[in-house]
DRENVEXNU-215298 format. One record per residue: x, y, z of N, C-alpha, C in turn. Coordinates in steps of 0.05 Angstrom, whole numbers, plus 5000, padded with zeros to 4 digits. Layout:
<nodes>
XYZXYZXYZ
...
</nodes>
This chain:
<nodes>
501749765000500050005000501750255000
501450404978502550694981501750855002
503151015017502251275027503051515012
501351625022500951985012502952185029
504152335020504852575036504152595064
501952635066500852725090500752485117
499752275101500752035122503551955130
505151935106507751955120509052145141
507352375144508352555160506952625177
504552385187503752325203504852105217
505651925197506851655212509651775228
511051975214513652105219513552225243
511352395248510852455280510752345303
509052115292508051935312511251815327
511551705299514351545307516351685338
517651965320517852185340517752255366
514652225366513752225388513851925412
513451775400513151465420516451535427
518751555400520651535418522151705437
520151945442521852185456519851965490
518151965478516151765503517551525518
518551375497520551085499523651285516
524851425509527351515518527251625539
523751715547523351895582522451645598
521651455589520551195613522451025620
524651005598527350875600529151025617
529551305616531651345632531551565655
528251565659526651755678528251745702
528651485707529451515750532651545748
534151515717537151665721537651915713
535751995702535152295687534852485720
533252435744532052515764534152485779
536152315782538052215796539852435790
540852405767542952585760542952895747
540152865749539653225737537053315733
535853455750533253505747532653635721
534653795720533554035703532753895661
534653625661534453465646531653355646
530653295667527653155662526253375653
526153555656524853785646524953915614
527053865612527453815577525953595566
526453455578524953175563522153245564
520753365580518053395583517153635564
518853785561518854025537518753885517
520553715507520053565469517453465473
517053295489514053235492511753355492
511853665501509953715498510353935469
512453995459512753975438511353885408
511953575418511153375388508253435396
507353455421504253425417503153575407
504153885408503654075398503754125369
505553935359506553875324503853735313
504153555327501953305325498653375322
498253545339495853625348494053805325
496654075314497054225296495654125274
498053975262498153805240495453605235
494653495252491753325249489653495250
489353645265487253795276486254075252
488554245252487854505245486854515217
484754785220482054735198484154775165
486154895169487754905144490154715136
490754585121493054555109496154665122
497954505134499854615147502254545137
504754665129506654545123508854485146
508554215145510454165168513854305171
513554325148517454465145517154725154
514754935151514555165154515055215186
512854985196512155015226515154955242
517054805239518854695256521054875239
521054985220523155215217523055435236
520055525236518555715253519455675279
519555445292519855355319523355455324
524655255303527855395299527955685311
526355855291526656045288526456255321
524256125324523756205351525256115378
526455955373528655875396530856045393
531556065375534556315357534056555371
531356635373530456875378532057015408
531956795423532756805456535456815457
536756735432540356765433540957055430
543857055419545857255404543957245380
544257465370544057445338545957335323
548057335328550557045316549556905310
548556745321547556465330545356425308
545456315289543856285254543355995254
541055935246540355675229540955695209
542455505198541955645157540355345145
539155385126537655235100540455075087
540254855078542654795053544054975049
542055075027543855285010545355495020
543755565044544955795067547755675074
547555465091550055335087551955295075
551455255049553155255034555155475022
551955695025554455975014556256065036
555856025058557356125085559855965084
559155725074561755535077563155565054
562555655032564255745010565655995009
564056215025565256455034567856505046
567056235077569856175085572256025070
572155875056573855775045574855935018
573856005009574956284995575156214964
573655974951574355884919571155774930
569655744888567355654884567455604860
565355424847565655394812564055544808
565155764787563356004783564356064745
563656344741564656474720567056644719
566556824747568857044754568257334744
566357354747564257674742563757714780
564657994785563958164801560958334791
558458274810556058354795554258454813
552358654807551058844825548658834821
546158914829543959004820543159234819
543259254791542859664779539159604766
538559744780534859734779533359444776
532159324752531859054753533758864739
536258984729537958834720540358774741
541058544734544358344746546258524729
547858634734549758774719552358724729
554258734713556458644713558358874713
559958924740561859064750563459014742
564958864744568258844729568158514725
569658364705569658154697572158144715
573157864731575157864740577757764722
579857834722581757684705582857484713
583357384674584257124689581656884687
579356974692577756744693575556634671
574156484667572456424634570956724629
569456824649567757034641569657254626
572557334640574157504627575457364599
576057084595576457024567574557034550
571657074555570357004537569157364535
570857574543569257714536567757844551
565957874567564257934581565558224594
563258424594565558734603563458904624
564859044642562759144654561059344642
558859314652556359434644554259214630
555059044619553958944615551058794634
548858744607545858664640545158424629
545758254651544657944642541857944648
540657794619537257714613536357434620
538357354623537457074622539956894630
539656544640541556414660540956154646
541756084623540355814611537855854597
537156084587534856184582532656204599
533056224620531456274647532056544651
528656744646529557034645529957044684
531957304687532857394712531957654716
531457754700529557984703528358074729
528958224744527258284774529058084796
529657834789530257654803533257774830
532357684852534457734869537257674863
538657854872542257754861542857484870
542357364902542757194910541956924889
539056954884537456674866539256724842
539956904832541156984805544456864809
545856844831548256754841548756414837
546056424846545256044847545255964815
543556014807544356004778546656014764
548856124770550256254753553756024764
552555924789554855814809555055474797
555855304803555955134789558554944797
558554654792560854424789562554524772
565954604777566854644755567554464733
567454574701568654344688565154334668
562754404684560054404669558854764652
557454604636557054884619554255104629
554855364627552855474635552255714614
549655794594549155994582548156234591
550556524586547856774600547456864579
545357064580544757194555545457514564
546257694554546757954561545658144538
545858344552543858594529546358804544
548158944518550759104523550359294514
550659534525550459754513551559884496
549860054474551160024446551459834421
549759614434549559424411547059314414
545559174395542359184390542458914389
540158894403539858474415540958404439
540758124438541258054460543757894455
546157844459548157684463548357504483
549057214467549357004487552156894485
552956764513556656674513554556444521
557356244519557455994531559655974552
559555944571561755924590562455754611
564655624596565155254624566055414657
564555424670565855444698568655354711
568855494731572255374732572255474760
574155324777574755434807575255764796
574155934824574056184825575056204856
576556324854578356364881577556654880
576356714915575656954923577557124932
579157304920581457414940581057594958
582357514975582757585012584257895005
586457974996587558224977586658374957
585358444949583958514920586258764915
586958934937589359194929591259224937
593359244929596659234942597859294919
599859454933601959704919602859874928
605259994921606760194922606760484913
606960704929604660954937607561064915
606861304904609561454902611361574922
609061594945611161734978613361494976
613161254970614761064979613560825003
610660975013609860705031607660475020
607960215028606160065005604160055024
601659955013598459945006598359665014
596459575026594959295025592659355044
590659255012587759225025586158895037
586158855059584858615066582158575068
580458545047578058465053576258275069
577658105081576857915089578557665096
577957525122579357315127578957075120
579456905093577956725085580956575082
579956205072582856095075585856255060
584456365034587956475021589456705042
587556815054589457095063592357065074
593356845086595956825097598556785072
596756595061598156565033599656885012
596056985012595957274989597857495005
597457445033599057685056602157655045
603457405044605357365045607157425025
605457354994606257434972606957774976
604257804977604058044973606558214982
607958155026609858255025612258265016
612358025004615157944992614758114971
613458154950613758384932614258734937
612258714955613159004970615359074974
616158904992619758875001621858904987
620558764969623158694941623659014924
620759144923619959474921622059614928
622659594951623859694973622059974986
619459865007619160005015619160155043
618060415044619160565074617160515099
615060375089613360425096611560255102
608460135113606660005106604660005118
602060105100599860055103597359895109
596059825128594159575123591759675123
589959685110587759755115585059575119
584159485145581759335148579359355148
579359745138576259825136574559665125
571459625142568659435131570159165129
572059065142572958795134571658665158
569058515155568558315172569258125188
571758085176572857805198573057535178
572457335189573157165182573956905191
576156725184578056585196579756585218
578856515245580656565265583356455260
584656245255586556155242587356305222
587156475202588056645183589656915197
587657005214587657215232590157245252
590656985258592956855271596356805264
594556755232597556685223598856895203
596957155204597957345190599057545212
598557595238599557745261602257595261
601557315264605057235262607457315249
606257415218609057545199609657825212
608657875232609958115242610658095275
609057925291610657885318612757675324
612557525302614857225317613556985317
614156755330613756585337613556465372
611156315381610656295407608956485418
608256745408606756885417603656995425
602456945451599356925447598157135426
596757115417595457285397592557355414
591157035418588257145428587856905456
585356905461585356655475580656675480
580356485484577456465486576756435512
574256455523572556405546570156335545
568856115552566056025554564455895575
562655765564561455575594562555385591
563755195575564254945573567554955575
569154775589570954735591573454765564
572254645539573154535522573254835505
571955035509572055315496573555525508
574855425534577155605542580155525531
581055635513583555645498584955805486
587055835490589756015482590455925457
591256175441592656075414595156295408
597256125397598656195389600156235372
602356375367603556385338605256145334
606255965312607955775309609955795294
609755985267611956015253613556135255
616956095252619456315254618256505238
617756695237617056885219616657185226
617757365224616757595229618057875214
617557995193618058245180617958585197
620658615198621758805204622759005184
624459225191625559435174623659685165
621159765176619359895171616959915185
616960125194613860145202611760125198
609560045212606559955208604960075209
602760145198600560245213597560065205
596060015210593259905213590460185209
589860075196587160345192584460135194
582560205211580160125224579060335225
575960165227573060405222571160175244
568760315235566160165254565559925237
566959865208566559655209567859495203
570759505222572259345229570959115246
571858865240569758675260571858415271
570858255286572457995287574757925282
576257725267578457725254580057965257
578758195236579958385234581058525267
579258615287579358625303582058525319
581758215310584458075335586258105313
586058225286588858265274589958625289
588158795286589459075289589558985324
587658895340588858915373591358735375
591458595370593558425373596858455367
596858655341599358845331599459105345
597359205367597259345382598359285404
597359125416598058865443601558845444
602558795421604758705420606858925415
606159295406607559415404608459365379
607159265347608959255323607859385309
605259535312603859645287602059905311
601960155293600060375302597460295298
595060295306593260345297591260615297
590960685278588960915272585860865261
584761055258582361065251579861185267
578161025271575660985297575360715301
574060725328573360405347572460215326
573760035322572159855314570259745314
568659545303565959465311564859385330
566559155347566559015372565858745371
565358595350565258275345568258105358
566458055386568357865390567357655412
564957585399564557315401565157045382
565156815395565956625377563256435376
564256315340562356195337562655965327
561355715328562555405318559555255300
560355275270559455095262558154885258
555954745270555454525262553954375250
554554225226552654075207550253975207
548054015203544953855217544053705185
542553565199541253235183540653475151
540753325136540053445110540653605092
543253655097544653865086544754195103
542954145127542154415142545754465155
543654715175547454775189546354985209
548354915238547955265255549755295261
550355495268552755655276552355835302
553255665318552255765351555355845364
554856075373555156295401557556105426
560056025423559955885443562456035467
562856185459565056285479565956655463
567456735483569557125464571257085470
572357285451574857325451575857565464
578757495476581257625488583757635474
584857895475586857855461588557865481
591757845476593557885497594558025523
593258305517593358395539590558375561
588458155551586858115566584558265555
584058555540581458655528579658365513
577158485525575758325510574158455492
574458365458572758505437570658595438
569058425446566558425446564358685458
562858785445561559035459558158895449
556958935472554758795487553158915469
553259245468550759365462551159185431
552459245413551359135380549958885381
549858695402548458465405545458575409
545358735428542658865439541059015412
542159155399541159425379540359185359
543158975350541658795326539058605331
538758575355535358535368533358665365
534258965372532559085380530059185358
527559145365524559125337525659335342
525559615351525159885348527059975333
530259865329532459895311530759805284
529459405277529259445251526359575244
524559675258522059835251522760145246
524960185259525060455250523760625262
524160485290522260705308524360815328
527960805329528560925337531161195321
531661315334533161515315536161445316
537561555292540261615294542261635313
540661945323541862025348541361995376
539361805370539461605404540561385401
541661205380543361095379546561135383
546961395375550361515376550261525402
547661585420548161745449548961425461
546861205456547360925466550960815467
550960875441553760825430556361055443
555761225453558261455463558261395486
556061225507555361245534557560925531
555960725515558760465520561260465515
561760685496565160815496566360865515
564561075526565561225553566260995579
563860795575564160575600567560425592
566860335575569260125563572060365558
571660595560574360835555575560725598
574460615607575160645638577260395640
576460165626577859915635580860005621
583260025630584860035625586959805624
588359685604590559465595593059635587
594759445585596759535577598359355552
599559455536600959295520604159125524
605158955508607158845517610459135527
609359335519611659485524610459715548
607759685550606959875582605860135567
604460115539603660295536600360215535
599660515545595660345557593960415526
592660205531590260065515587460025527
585560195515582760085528581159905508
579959755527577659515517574959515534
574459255518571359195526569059295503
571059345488568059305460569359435438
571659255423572759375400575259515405
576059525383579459605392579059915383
580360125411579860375404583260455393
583060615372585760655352587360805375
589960835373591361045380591061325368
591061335348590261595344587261545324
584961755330583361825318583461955298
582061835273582161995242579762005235
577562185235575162145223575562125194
573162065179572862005152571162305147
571662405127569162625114566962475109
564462595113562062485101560762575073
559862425057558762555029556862695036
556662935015554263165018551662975004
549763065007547062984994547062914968
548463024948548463034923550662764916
552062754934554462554927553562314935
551562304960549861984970548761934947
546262144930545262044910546261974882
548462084878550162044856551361744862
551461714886552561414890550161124891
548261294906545561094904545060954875
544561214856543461134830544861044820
547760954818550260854796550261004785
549961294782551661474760554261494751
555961484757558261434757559561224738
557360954747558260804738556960734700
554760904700552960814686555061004662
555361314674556661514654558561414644
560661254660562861124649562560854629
560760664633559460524615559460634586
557560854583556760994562558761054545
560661154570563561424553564661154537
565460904551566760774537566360704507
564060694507562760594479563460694453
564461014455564961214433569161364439
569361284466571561414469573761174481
573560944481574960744492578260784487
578960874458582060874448582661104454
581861274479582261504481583861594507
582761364525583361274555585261214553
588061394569590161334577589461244614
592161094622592061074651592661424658
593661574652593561984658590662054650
589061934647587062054639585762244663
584362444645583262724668581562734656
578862844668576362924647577063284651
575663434638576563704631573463884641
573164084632570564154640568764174623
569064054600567063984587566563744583
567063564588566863334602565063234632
565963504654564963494672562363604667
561863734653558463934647556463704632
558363454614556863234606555063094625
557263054647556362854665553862924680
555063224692552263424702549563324685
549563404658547463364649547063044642
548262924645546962674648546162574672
546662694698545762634719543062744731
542962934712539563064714538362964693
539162814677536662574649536862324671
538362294695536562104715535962064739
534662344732532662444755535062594780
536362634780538362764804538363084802
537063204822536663454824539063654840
539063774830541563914855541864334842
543564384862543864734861546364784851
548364964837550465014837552065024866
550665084882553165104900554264784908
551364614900552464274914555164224904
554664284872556064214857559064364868
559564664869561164714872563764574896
561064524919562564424950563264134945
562564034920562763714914564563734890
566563914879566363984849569563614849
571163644871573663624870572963174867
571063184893570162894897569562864867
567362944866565662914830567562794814
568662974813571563104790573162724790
573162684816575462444820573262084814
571462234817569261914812568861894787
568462024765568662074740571161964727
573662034738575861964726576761634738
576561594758576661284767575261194760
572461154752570760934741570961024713
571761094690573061204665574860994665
577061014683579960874677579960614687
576960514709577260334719575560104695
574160314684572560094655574759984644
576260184634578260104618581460004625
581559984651584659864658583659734682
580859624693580559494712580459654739
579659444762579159524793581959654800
584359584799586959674812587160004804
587660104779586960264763585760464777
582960314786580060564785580260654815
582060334830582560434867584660654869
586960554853589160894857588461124856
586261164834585461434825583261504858
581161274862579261324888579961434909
582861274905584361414945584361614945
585461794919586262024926584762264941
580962124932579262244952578262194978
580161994987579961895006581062045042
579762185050581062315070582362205095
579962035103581461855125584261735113
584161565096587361465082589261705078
588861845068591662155054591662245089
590262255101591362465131593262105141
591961905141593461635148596961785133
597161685111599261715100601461935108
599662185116601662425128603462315150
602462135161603261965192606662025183
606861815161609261695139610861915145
610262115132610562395127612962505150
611062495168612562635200614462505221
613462225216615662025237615861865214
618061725216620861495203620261235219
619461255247619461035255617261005275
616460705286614560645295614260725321
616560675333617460895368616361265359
616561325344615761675341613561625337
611861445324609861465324608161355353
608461215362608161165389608361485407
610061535398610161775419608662035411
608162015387606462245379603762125388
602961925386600161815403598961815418
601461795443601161865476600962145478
602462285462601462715457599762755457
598162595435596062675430593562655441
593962385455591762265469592062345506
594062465502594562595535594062935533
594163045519592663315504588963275507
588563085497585662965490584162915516
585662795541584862695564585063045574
586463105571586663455588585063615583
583563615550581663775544579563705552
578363315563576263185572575663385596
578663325616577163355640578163645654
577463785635577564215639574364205649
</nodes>
């Protein structure tokens, strides 16, 4: 006799249920013996299934059992960290591909510009860049499955793939009439942990870390050996918006600059097995130049125990603002079906004992009134200046006796704010203008683009008026107080169409204020002791003006 859907998942309950029944009558008087609080769990699944059971037979509608016990998931999660995630398969899967840092893909960097998938920069090097494929371009279709409207993510799924198998997009390019289709075999796509590194004309080199995924120790390493070989005075790291990552990555890249044997971090939890020290292992450590570290608010994790930790130890400055404060840990584990969670089990400490972690971002990413939008800005900054101020009290010290505060993110030695964009420059960035104008230019002026390229002011009066054919309103004076930024977004996404991401980032920095006042650092002290000491000036100036 066949069953139906619905009976099997009736029989499936039942089953369920007898044996959560069978496992409490069997081991009731050692369950009582050795732990009350255990019999009480048991009596929760129980009344649980009944509740499944009851549902499911009973209620006047149609119920999907997956819906309901995701729901239930869902609602247990609720009472944690926000860390603390169930994921679906597929959820799983992209998290675990994220970390490991390669996927079978195409190798297109891709955005969503209104209802189209559009293609940012083809990466080099990979099938999408041999076969052609250029930015701006808007994919229509995934195997002839239109994508149209479709979320980037579902549109990712599609596009991701076993390498070595074939996959068709169809694209509509601007400047040319129809639709164009490639064929393109997938191939490992390695995510790089570096995307920017180089040598400044001041003489100090560049490295951008996006993220801690498995290559970074690898790409870190190259990367300095080329620098080196440069011969440079200098070195930059920059971990701005870098999430974190790989605790192990995080670990073994602090190493190329402290040594070997050295604590880096160490954990704390409820369970025995989550309190642990880690340390550095390889002979390794790069000298002859000074460091500095640049952090923002969304500096996080990883990143975090990379800039505290080169703090901790006296080898690297750090500047910027407080970091985020992620420094809880989280562990992995696989569930029946391809599912997965990733649960909350202990934080992190770095060496001199600060602990990352700052309470309130756990609280705010809870909080309904944060995602309804029922509270403001500036009662958040006030929330956020009041846990500064608490955590500005705990005082550490570093391996050479110079003080460090903790308790929610690593606060820089010296403070560098960032400029904020004017109104006209958020919306110029919202809508892809920039990117769209540069698209266009290429189409008629491509052999024209040198890497010196400048736009002129008739050039710049183009752009103007193309930025009011889409829909962007503004006054002369915006323009005027924005003329220099403008001026520099125009010419980097110009040169970055045409000579790629490295290209379009040199030209970007230059508007970059937090980085150019970073670099003056270079400028004034030679070495990492002067800079140390201009820190304590400044920040003992800073304490004098607090408390007038």
């Amino acid at each position: 006799m066949k069953l139906d859907k619905t009976s099997k998942w009736v029989i499936s309950i039942s089953f369920i249920g007898w044996l959560i029944v069978f496992i409490l009558l069997f081991n009731t008087q050692n369950v009582i013996a050795k732990n009350p609080n255990q019999t009480n769990l048991y009596k929760k699944l129980k009344l649980f299934n009944e509740v499944l059971f009851k549902l499911r037979e009973n209620y006047v509608d149609d119920l999907d059992i997956d819906e309901l016990i995701e729901s239930a998931i869902d609602g247990m999660l609720k009472e944690t960290d926000p860390h603390t995630t169930y994921f679906t398969p597929d959820e799983f899967d992209r998290f675990s591909t994220d970390t490991k840092g390669e996927f079978g893909g195409l190798g297109i960097s891709i955005d969503k510009k209104g209802d189209y998938i559009t293609v940012v920069s083809p990466i080099e090097g990979t099938p999408a860049y041999r076969m052609g494929i250029m930015a701006g371009d808007k994919i229509s279709k995934v195997d002839g499955k239109n994508i149209v409207g479709m979320k980037t993510d579902e549109s990712i799924k599609l596009m991701r793939g076993e390498p070595g198998t074939k996959v068709t997009i169809t694209i509509l390019r601007p400047g040319v009439e129809g639709e164009l289709d490639f064929e393109i075999i997938r191939d490992i796509i390695k995510v790089k942990s570096i995307p920017y590194a180089f040598k400044l004309d001041n003489g100090v080199g560049y490295i951008r870390i996006r993220q801690f995924n498995a290559n970074t120790t690898k790409e870190l390493r190259a990367t300095l050996d080329n620098l080196e070989a440069e011969g440079i005075r200098g070195l930059l790291i920059d971990l701005r918006f870098n999430p974190g990552g790989l605790l192990n990555e995080a670990i073994n890249t602090v190493n190329e600059f402290i040594g070997k044997n050295k604590r880096v971090v160490f954990t704390k939890g409820r369970t025995k097995q989550t309190n642990l020290d880690y340390y550095t292992k390889y002979n390794r450590i790069r000298s002859g130049y000074p460091l500095i570290v640049l952090i923002n608010g969304g500096s996080a994790s990883a990143s975090e125990i990379f800039a505290g930790s080169l703090q901790d130890w006296d080898k690297g400055l750090v500047v910027g603002k407080t970091s985020f404060g992620k420094g809880s840990v989280q562990r992995l584990f696989p569930l029946s079906d391809g599912n997965g969670i990733k649960v909350t089990t202990a934080k992190y400490y770095i060496n001199s004992g600060r602990c990352i972690h700052k309470d309130l971002n756990d609280k705010l990413l809870k909080d309904e009134r944060v995602k309804n939008g029922d509270i403001t800005q500036e009662e958040i900054e006030e929330m956020e200046k009041e846990a500064d101020e608490k955590n500005h009290k705990n005082v550490y010290y570093t391996s050479k006796g110079r003080k460090v505060y903790g308790g929610g993110g690593i606060n820089p030695d010296i403070e560098i704010e960032q400029s904020r964009l004017t109104n006209l420059g958020v919306e110029l960035r919202r809508k892809n203008t920039f990117f769209n104008f540069s698209v266009n230019y290429m189409i008629d002026h491509e052999n024209e683009i040198t890497k010196n390229f400048r736009i002129g002011n008739k050039l710049f009066k183009e752009f103007l008026q193309f930025a009011k054919k889409e829909g962007i309103e503004f006054e002369q004076s915006e323009v005027d107080s924005t003329y220099s930024w403008i001026e520099n977004q125009v010419n980097s996404n110009i040169i970055g169409r045409k000579f790629g991401d490295v290209e379009q980032y040199k030209i970007a920095i230059q508007e970059d204020t937090q980085l150019q006042e970073t670099f003056k650092i270079f400028d004034k002290y030679k070495t990492l002791e002067e800079m140390f000491f201009y820190a304590e000036k400044q920040n003992a100036l800073k304490e004098k003006e607090e408390n007038k």
